[in-house]
C-alpha positions, 0 to 999 in steps of 0.5 A, spaced: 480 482 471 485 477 468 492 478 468 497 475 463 504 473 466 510 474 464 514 468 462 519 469 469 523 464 473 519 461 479 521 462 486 519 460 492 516 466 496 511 467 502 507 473 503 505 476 510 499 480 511 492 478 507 488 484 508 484 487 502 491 488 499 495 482 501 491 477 499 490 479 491 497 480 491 499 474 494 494 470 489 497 474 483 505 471 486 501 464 486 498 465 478 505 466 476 507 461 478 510 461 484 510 457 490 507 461 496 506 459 503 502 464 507 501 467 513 496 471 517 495 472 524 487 470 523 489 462 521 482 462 517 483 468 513 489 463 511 486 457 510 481 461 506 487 464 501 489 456 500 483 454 499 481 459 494 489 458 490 490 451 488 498 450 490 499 455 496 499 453 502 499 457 510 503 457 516 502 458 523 507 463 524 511 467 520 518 464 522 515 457 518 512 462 513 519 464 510 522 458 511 527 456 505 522 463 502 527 466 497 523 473 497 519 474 503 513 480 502 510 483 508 504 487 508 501 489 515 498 495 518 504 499 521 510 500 524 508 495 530 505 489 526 510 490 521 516 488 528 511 483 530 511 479 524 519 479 522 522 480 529 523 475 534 523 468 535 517 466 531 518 472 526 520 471 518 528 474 519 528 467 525 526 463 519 529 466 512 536 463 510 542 467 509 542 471 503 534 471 503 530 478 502 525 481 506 520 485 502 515 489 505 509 493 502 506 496 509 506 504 509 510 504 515 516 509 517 523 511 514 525 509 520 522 502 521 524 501 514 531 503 516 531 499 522 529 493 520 535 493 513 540 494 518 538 487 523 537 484 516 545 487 514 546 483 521 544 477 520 546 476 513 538 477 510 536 484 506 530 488 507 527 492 501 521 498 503 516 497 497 510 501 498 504 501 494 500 505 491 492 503 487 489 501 492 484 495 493 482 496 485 490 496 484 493 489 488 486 485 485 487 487 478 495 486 478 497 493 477 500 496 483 505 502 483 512 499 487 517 505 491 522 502 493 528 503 498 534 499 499 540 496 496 541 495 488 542 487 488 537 486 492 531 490 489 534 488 482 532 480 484 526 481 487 523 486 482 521 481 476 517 477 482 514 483 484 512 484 477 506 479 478 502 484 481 505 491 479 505 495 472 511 498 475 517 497 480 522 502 481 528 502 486 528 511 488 534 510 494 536 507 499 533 504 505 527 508 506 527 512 501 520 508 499 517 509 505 519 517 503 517 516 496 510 513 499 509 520 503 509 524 497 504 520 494 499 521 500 501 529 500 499 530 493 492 525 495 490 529 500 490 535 496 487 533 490 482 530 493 480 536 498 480 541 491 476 536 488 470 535 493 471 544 494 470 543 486 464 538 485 460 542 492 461 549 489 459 546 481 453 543 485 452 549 489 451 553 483 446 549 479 451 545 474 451 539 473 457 536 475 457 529 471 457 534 465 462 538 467 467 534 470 466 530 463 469 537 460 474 539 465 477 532 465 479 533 458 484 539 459 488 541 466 485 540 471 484 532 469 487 527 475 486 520 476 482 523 482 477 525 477 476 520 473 475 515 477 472 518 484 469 525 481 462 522 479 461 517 485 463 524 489 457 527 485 452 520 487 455 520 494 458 513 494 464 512 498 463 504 499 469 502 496 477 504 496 481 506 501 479 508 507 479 514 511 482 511 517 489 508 513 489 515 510 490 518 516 494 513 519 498 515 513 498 523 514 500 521 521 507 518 519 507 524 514 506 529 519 511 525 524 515 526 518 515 533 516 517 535 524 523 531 524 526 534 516 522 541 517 518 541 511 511 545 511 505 542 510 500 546 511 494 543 506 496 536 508 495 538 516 489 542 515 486 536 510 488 531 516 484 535 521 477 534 515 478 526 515 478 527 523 472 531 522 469 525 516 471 519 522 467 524 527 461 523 522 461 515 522 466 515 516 472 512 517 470 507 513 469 511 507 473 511 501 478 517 501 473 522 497 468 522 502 471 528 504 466 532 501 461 530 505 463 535 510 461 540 506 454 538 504 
């Protein structure tokens, strides 16, 4: 999908992290027009993204990364690959100039996330946790959902750069509150995908032909992006694409850690956790999140 840019001041940037998620945001930074430096902890991935981006460039550490970066993004896979590339001497804040921002992508902890503001507020830095939702589909086309949490200015100065990847950026509290936001939209996920898959097995269950149906139901209530977009492929039994199984359960857990702590009940997130693991036992964890229905097939 070809993405039309809005017409912004352009910064010095470096991005930490090119998955399936990172490296087509970071080339939507480059295409912007800003100068990009890259870092991954496999060095060929990012020699590979340089080559694939005329203009960007790669360091071999974090730390040389965010050197004289204005806006520093992360996207890595947990709280501890998240301390791994910002803390320490070879870590991003050890190379970012007083007054630069740190903005990171990764689903991770409110704890983490309020960790590494307050170290950020110690050295003079800012740290802003800014989770995505979209998936894979969302960082390649551009269109990324961004939950902020953190300071007012630091989040109004990184947001316009933020943009060259996202249809929204939205600042919902302070630091941590992303993260939070971030484990509401995987609680509503969880539950949605559940009562789709119970939906299409009974409908197929019962003899209907469920790509008609879905076509009818999806014009009146019961209508998510869910259906749209993973009701006919759950029909087909194609779970080669999306968000895997295992990221959602890394998510559910930090939902859950979460919930013990606040107090909430969360008794269909719980139990849907407990099917993905039944979808891991079946060889799935690399499926996409629909693949839910398979248990009951």
């Amino acid at each position: 999908m070809s993405r039309t840019y809005d017409s912004i001041a352009s910064h010095r940037v470096a991005f930490l992290g090119l998955g399936v998620m990172g490296g087509p945001m970071a080339g939507h930074l480059q295409a912007a027009g800003h100068a990009v430096t890259v870092y991954n902890r496999t060095a060929a991935k990012a020699q590979a993204w340089v080559q694939a981006h005329a203009g960007g460039a790669c360091a071999p550490t974090p730390r040389e990364a965010a050197a004289g970066a204005q806006i520093v993004f992360a996207c890595v896979g947990n709280d501890d690959d998240l301390r791994s590339v910002v803390l320490g001497p070879d870590g991003a804040f050890a190379g970012m100039s007083p007054g630069a921002i740190l903005v990171d992508h990764t689903t991770a902890s409110a704890e983490v996330a309020r960790e590494l503001h307050a170290e950020a507020a110690r050295l003079g830095l800012h740290f802003v946790d800014a989770p995505v939702s979209g998936g894979q589909a969302g960082a390649v086309n551009g269109v990324l959902t961004v939950m902020c949490g953190g300071d007012e200015a630091p989040f109004e100065a990184m947001r316009p750069v933020a943009m060259a990847f996202s249809r929204a950026v939205t600042r919902v509290g302070e630091s941590g509150a992303g993260q939070l936001a971030k484990m509401v939209n995987q609680i509503c996920i969880a539950g949605l995908v559940q009562g789709l898959s119970e939906a299409v097995a009974f409908g197929q269950k019962a003899g209907l032909d469920m790509k008609q149906v879905l076509g009818v139901i999806g014009k009146g209530a019961a209508q998510s992006w869910q259906m749209d977009n993973r009701g006919h492929t759950m029909v087909d039994g194609q779970f080669e694409f999306g968000f895997a199984v295992d990221w959602m359960r890394k998510d559910l857990g930090l939902v859950l850690d979460e919930a013990r702590r606040n107090g909430a009940k969360l008794p269909v997130t719980a139990l849907v956790d407990q099917f993905y693991a039944d979808v891991q036992a079946l060889g799935g964890g690399r499926w996409d999140t629909s693949s839910l229905i398979r248990r009951l097939r």
